[in-house]
C-alpha positions as YAML, in Angstrom:
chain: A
units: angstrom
residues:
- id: 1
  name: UNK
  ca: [0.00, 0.00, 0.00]
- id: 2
  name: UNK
  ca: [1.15, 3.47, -0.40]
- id: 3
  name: UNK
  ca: [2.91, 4.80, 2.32]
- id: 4
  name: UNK
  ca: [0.82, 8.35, 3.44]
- id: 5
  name: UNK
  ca: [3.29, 9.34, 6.30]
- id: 6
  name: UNK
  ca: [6.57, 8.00, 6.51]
- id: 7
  name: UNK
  ca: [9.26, 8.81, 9.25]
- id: 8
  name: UNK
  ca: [12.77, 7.42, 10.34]
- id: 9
  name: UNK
  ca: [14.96, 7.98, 13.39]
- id: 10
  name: UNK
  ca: [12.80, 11.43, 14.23]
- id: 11
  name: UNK
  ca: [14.59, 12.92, 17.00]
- id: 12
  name: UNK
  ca: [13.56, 16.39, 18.79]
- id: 13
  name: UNK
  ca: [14.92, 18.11, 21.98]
- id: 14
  name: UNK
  ca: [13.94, 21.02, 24.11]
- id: 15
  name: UNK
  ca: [16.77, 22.18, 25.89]
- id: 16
  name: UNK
  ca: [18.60, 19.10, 27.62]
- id: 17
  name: UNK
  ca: [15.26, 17.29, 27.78]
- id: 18
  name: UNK
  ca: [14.82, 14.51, 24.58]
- id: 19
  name: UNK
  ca: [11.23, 14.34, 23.82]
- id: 20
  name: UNK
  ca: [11.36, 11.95, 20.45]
- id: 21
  name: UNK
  ca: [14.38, 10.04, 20.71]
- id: 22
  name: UNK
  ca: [14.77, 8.09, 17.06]
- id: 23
  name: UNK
  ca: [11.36, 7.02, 16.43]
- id: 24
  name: UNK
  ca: [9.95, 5.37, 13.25]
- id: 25
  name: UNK
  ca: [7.09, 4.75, 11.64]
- id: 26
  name: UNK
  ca: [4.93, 4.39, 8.93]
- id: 27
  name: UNK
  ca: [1.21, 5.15, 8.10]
- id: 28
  name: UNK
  ca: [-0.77, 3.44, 5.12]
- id: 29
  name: UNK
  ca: [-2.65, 5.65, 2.60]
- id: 30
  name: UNK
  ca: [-6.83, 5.49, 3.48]
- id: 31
  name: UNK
  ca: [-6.13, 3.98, 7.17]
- id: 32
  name: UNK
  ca: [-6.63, 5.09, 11.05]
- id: 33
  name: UNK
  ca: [-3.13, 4.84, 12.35]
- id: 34
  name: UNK
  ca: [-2.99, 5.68, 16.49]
- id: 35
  name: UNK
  ca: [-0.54, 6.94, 18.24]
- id: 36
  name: UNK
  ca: [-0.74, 5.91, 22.15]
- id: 37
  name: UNK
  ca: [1.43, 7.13, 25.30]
- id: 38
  name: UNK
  ca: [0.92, 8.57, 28.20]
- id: 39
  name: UNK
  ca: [1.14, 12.40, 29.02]
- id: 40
  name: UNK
  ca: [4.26, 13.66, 28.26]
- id: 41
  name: UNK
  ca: [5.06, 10.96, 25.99]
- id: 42
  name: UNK
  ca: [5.64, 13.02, 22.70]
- id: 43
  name: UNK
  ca: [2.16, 12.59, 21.07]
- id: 44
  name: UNK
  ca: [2.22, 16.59, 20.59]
- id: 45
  name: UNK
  ca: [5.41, 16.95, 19.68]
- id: 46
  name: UNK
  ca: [5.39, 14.35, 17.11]
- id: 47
  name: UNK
  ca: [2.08, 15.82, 15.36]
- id: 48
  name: UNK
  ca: [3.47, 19.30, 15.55]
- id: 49
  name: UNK
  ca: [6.90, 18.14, 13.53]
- id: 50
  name: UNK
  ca: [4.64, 15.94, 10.94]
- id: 51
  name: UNK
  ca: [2.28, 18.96, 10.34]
- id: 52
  name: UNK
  ca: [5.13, 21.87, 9.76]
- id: 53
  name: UNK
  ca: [4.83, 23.16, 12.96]
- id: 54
  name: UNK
  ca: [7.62, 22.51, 14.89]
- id: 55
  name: UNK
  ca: [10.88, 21.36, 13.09]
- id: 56
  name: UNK
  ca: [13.00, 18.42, 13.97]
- id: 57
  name: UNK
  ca: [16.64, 18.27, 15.27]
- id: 58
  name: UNK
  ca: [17.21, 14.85, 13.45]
- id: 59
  name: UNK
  ca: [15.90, 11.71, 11.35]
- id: 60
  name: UNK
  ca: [13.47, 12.13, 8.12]
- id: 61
  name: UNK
  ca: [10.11, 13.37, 7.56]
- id: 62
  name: UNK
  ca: [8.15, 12.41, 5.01]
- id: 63
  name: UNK
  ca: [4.37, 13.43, 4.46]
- id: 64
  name: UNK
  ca: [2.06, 12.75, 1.27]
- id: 65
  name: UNK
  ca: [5.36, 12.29, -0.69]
- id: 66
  name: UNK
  ca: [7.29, 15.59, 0.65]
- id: 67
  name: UNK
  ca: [9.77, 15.97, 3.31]
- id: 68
  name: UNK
  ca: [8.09, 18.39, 5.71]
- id: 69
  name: UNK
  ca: [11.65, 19.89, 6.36]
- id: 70
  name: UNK
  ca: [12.42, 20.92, 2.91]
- id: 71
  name: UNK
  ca: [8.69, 21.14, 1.08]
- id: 72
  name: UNK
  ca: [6.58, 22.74, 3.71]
- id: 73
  name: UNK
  ca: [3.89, 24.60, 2.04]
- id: 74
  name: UNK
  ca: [2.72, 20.70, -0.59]
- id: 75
  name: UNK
  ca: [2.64, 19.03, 2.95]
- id: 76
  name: UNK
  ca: [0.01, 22.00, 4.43]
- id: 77
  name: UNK
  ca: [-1.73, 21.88, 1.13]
- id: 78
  name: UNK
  ca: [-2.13, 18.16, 1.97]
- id: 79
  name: UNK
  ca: [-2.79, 17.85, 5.53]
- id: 80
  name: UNK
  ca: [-5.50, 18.61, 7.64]
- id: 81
  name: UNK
  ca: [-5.20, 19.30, 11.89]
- id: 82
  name: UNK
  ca: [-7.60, 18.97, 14.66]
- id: 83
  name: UNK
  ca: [-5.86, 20.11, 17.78]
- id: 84
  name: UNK
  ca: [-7.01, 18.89, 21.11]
- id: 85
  name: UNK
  ca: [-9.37, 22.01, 22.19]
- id: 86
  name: UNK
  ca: [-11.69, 22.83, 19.33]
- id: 87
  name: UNK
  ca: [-10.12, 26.09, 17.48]
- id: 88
  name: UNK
  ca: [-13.94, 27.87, 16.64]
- id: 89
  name: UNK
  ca: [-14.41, 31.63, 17.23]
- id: 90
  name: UNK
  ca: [-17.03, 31.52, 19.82]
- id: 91
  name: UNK
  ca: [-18.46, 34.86, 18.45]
- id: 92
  name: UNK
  ca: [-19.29, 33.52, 14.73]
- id: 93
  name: UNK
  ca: [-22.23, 31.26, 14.30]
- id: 94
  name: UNK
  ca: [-21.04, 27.91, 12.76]
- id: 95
  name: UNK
  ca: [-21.56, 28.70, 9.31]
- id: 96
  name: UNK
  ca: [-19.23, 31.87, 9.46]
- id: 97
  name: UNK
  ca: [-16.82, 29.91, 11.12]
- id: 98
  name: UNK
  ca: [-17.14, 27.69, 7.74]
- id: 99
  name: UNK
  ca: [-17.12, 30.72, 5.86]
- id: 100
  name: UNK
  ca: [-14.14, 31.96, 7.39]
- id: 101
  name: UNK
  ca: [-12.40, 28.98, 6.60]
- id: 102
  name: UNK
  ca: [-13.18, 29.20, 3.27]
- id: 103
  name: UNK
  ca: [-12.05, 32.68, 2.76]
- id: 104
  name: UNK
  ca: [-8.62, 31.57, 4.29]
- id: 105
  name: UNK
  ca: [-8.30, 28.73, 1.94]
- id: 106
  name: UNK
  ca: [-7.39, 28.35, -1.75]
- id: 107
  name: UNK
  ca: [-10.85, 26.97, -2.33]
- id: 108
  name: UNK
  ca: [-12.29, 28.50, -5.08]
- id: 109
  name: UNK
  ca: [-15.06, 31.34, -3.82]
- id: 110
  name: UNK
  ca: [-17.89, 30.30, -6.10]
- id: 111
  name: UNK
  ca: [-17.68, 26.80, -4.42]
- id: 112
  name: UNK
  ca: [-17.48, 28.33, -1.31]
- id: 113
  name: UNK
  ca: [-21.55, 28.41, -0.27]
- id: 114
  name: UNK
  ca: [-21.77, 24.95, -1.33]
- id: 115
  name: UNK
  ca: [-19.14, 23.07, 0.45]
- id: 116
  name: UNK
  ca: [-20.49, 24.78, 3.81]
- id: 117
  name: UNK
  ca: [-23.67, 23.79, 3.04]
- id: 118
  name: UNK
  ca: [-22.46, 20.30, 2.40]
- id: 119
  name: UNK
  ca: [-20.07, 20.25, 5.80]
- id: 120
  name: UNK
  ca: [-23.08, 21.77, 7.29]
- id: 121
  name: UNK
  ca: [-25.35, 18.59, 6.50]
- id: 122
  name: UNK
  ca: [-22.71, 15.97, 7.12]
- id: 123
  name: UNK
  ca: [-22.04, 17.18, 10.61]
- id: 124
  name: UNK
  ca: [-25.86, 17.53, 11.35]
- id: 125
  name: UNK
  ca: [-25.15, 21.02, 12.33]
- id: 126
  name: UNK
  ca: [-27.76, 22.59, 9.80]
- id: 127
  name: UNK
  ca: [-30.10, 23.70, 12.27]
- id: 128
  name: UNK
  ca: [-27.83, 25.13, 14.82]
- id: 129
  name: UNK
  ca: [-25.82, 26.72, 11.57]
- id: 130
  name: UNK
  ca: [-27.24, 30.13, 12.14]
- id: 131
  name: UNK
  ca: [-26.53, 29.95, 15.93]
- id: 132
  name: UNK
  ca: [-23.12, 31.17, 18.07]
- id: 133
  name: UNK
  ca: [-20.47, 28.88, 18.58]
- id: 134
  name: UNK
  ca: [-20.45, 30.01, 22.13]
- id: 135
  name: UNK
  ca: [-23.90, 28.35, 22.29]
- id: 136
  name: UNK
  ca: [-22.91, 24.95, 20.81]
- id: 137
  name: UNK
  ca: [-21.91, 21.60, 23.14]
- id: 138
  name: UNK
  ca: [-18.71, 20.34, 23.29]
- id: 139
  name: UNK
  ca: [-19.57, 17.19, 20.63]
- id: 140
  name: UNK
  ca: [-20.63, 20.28, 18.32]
- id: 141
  name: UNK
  ca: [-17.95, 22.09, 18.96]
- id: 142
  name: UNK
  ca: [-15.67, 19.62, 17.86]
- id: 143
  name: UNK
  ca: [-17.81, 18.16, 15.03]
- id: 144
  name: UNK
  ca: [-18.00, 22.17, 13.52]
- id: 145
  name: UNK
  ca: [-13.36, 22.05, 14.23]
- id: 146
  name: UNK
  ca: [-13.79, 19.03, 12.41]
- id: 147
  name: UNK
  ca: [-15.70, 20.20, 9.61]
- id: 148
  name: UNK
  ca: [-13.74, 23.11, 9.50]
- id: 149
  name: UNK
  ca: [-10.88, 21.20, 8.90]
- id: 150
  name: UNK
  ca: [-12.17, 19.77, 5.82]
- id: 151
  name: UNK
  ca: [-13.04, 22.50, 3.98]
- id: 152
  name: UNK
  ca: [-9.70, 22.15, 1.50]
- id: 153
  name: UNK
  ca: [-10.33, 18.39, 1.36]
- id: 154
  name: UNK
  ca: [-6.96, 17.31, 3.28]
- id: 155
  name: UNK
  ca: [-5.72, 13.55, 1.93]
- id: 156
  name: UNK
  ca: [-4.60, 13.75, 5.36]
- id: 157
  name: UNK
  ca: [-6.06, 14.50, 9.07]
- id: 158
  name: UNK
  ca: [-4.38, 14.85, 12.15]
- id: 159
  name: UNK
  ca: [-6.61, 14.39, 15.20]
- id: 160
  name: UNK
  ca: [-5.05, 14.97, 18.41]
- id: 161
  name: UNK
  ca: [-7.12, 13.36, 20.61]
- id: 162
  name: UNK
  ca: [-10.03, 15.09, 19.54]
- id: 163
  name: UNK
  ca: [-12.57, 13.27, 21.89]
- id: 164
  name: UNK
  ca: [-11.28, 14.67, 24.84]
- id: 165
  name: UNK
  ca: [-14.13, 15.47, 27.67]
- id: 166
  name: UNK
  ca: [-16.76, 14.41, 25.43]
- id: 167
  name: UNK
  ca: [-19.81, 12.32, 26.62]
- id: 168
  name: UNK
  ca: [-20.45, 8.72, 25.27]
- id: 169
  name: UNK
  ca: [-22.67, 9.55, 22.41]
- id: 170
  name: UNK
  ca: [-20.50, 12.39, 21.16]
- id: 171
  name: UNK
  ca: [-17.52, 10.12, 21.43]
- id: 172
  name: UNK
  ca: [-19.12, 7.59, 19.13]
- id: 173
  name: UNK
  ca: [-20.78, 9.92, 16.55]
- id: 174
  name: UNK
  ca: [-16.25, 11.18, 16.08]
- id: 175
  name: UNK
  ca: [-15.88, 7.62, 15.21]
- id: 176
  name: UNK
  ca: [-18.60, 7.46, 12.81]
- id: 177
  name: UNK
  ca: [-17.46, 10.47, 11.12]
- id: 178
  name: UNK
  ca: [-13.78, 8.96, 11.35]
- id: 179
  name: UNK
  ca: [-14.57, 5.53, 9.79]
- id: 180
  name: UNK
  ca: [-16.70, 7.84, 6.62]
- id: 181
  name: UNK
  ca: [-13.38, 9.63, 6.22]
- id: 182
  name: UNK
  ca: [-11.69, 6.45, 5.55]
- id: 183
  name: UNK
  ca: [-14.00, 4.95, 3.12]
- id: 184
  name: UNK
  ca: [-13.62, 8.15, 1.74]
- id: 185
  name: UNK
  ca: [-9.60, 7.05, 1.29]
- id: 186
  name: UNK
  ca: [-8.35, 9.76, 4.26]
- id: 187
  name: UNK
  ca: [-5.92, 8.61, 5.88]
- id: 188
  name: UNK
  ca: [-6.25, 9.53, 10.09]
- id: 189
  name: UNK
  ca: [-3.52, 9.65, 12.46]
- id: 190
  name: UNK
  ca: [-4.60, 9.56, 15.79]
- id: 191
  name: UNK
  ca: [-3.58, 10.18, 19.00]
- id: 192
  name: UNK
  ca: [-5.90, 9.47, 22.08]
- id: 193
  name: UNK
  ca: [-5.63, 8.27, 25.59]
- id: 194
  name: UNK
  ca: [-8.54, 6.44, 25.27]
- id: 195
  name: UNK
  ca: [-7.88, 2.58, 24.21]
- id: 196
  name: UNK
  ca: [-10.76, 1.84, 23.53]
- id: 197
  name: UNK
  ca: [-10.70, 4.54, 20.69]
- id: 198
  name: UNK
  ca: [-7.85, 2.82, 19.17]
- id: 199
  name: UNK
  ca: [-9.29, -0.54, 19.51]
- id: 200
  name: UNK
  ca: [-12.25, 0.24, 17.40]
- id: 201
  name: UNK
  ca: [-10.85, 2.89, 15.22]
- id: 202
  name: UNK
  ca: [-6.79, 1.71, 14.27]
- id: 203
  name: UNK
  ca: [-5.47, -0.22, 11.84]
- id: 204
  name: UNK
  ca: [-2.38, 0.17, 13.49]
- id: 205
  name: UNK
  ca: [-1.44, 1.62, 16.75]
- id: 206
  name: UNK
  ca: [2.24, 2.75, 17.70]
- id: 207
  name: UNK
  ca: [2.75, 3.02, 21.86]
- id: 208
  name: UNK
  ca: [5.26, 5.57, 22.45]
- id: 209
  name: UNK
  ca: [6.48, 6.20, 25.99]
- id: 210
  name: UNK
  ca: [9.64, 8.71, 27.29]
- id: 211
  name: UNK
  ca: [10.38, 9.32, 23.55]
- id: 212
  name: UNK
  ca: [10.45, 6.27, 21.94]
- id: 213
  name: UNK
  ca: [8.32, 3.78, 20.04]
- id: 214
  name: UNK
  ca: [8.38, 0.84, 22.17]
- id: 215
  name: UNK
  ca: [5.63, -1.39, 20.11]
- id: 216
  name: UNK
  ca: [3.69, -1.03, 16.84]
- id: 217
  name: UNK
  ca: [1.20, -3.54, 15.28]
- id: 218
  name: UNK
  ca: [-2.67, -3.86, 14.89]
- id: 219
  name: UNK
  ca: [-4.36, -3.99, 17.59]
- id: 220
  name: UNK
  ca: [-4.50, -8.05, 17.98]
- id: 221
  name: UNK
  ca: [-0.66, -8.43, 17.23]
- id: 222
  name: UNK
  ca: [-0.36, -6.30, 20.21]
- id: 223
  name: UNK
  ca: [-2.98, -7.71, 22.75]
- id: 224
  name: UNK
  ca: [-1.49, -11.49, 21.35]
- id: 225
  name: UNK
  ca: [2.26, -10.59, 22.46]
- id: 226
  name: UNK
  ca: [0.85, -10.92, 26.08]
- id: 227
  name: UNK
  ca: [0.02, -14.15, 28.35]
- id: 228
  name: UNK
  ca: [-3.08, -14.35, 29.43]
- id: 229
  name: UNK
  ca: [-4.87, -15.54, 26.18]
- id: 230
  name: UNK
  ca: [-7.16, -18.33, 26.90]
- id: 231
  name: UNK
  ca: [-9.93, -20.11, 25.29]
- id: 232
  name: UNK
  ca: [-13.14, -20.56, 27.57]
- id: 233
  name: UNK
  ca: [-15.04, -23.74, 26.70]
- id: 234
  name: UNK
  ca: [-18.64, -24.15, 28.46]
- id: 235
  name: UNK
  ca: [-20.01, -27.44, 29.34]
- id: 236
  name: UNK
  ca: [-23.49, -28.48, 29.35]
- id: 237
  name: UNK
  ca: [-22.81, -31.72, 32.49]
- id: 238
  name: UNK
  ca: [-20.74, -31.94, 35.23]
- id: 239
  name: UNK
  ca: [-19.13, -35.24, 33.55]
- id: 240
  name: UNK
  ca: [-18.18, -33.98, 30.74]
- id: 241
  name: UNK
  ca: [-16.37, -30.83, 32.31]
- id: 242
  name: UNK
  ca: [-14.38, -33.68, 34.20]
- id: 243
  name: UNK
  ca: [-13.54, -35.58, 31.30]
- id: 244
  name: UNK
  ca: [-12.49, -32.92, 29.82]
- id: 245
  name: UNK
  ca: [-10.47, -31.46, 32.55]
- id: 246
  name: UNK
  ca: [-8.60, -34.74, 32.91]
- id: 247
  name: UNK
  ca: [-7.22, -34.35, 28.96]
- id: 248
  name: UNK
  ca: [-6.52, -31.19, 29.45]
- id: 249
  name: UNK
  ca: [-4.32, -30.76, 32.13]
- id: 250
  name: UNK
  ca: [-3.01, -27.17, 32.37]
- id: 251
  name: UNK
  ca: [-7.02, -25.56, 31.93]
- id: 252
  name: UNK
  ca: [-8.73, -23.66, 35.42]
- id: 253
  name: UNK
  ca: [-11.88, -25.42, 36.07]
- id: 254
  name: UNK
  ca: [-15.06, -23.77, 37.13]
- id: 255
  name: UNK
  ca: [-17.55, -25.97, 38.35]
- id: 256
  name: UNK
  ca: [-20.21, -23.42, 39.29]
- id: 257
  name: UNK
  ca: [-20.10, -22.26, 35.66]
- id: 258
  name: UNK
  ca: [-19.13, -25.40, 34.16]
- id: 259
  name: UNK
  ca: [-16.35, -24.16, 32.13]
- id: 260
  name: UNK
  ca: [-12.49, -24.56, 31.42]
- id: 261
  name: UNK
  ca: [-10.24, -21.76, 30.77]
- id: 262
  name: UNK
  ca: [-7.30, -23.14, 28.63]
- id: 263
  name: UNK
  ca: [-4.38, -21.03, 27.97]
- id: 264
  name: UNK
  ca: [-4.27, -20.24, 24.37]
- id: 265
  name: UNK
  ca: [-2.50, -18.24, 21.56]
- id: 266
  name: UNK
  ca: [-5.83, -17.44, 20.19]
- id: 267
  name: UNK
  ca: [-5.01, -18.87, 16.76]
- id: 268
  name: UNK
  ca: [-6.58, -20.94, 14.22]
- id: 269
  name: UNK
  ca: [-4.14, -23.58, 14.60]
- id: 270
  name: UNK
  ca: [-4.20, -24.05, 18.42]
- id: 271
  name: UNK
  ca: [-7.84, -23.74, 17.99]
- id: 272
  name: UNK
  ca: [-8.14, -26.48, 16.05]
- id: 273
  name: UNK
  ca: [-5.79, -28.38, 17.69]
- id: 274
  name: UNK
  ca: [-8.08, -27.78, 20.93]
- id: 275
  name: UNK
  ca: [-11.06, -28.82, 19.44]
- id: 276
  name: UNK
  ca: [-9.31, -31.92, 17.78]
- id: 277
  name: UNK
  ca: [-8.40, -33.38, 20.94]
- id: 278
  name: UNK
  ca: [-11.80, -32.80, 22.64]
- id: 279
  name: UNK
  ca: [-13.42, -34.94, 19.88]
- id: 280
  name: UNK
  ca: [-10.56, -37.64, 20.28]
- id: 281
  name: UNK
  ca: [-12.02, -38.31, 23.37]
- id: 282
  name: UNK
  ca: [-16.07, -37.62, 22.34]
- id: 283
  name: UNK
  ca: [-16.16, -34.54, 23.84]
- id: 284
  name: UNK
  ca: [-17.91, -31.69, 22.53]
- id: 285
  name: UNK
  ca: [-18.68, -27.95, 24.52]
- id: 286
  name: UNK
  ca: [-21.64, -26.17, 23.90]
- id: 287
  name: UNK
  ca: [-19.74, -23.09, 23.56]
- id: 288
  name: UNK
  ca: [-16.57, -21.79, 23.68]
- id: 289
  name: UNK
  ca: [-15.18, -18.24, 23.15]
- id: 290
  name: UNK
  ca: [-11.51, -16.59, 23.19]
- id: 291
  name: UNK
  ca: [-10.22, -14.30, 25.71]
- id: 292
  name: UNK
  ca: [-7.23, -11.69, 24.87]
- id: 293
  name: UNK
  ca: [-5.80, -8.87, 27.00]
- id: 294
  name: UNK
  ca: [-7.28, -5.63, 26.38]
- id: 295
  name: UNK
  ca: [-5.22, -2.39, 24.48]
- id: 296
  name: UNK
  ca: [-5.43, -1.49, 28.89]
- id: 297
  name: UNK
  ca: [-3.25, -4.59, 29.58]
- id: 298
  name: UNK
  ca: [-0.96, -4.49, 26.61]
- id: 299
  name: UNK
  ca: [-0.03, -0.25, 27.69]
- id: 300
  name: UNK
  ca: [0.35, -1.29, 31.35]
- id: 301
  name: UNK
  ca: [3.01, -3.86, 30.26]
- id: 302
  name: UNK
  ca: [4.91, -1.43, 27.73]
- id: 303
  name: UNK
  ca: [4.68, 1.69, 29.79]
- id: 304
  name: UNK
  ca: [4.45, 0.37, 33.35]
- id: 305
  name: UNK
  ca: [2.02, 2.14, 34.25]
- id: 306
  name: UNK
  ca: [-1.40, 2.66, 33.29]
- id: 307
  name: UNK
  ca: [-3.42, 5.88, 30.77]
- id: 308
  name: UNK
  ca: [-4.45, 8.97, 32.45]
- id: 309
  name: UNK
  ca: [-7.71, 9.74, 30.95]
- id: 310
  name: UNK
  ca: [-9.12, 13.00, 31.58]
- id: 311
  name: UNK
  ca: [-12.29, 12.96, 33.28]
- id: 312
  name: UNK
  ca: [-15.46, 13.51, 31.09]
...
């Protein structure tokens, strides 16, 4: 696939403090890519070198084909950035703050009325259009920052965590909008502090802690590189559980429940393997299911320590 942001041993300082210290990584054209880490981490820093605004002391660059160090003004013509507090003038109703991005932008003016009309109706913000910013919730607020962003149609969108404080049903109508973008062919990169975000939304998420990247991988490479995978089979008789206990030696047993937890890789092959030997012996559950670790599990082992999400 074509590579929509690609960058190798990116290195930025502030003083004596290293904030990226060689990191690399790459980001497929027309997918969510996440970047993860706790506060402090880098997140910031690194969207603020890939999007022009803050230049790098070392390592290469390279976004929508051009080196950001060398070709700024192609990569801002490409890109598109949604900072982490929603950037609206709160005196402007939400189509003027449209407006006024169109007026900023190279977008032709006689296309102007219609593409706020049409960012107007995708972002169901049509009937609070003619009202003040200052009026609008803070899932409108960011769905209008949003929508302002795509008024030049960026290839490219930065959202730094952009569902910060948000309630539940604001947070999920940002992922619908993120996963349109996409089939759209937009490629997202992503940083949030909420897992679960990634878990639903990545294709692949990059964990970067005191500077450096210190996994990448989808989402199920990265739960799968931890123990605690297991298979849970359920049993319909207290026989059979004990049948099957005695064949498979290493499982936990829970009589209550009737089930065995049996530790796993989570694969096809150990799955069938699994299910092989229970029909060796006649044995068949009446359900089973697989367990992984959760994105939570997978940052606690990396990082050491666990997300700070901000309170919503």
């Amino acid at each position: 696939m074509t590579k929509a942001i690609e960058v190798s041993g990116l290195r930025k300082a502030f003083g004596d403090k290293i904030v990226l210290d060689g990191i690399d990584l790459d980001v497929e054209a027309g997918t969510v890519f996440s970047l993860l880490g706790p506060n402090g981490a880098g997140k910031t820093t690194t969207v603020n070198v890939l999007t022009t605004l803050l230049r790098a002391d070392g390592g290469t660059v390279r976004v929508a084909g051009h080196d950001v160090a060398a070709e700024p003004k192609p990569v801002r013509r490409a890109i598109g950035v949604t900072g982490q507090f929603a950037a609206v003038d709160e005196l402007l109703t939400g189509e003027e703050n449209l407006q006024l991005m169109v007026d900023l932008s190279p977008v032709d003016a006689k296309d102007g009325k219609r593409i706020v009309a049409e960012l107007l109706e995708r972002f169901d913000l049509v009937e609070s259009a003619q009202q003040p910013a200052s009026t609008y919730s803070g899932g409108m607020r960011r769905k209008l920052d949003l929508a302002m962003t795509l008024v030049g149609s960026p290839r490219i969108i930065f959202l730094d965590e952009p569902t910060t404080g948000l309630d539940p049903r604001s947070r999920r109508t940002m992922w619908s909008i993120v996963r349109d973008l996409v089939a759209d062919g937009v490629t997202i990169f992503l940083t949030t502090q909420y897992l679960d975000e990634a878990d639903k939304l990545a294709y692949r998420v990059a964990v970067l802690d005191q500077g450096r990247i210190v996994a990448q991988g989808t989402p199920d490479e990265l739960k799968r590189r931890l123990p605690g995978t297991h298979v849970q089979l359920r049993f319909t008789t207290a026989e059979e559980l004990d049948a099957a206990a005695r064949i498979l030696p290493d499982a936990t047993r829970d009589d209550e429940s009737l089930t065995l937890r049996v530790p796993s890789d989570g694969g096809t092959a150990s799955l069938r393997a699994l299910l092989d030997r229970l029909d060796e012996y006649s044995l068949s559950a009446e359900e089973f299911s697989v367990h992984t670790p959760d994105l939570d599990d997978v940052f606690l082992a990396l990082t050491g320590h666990g997300t700070e999400v901000p309170t919503t």
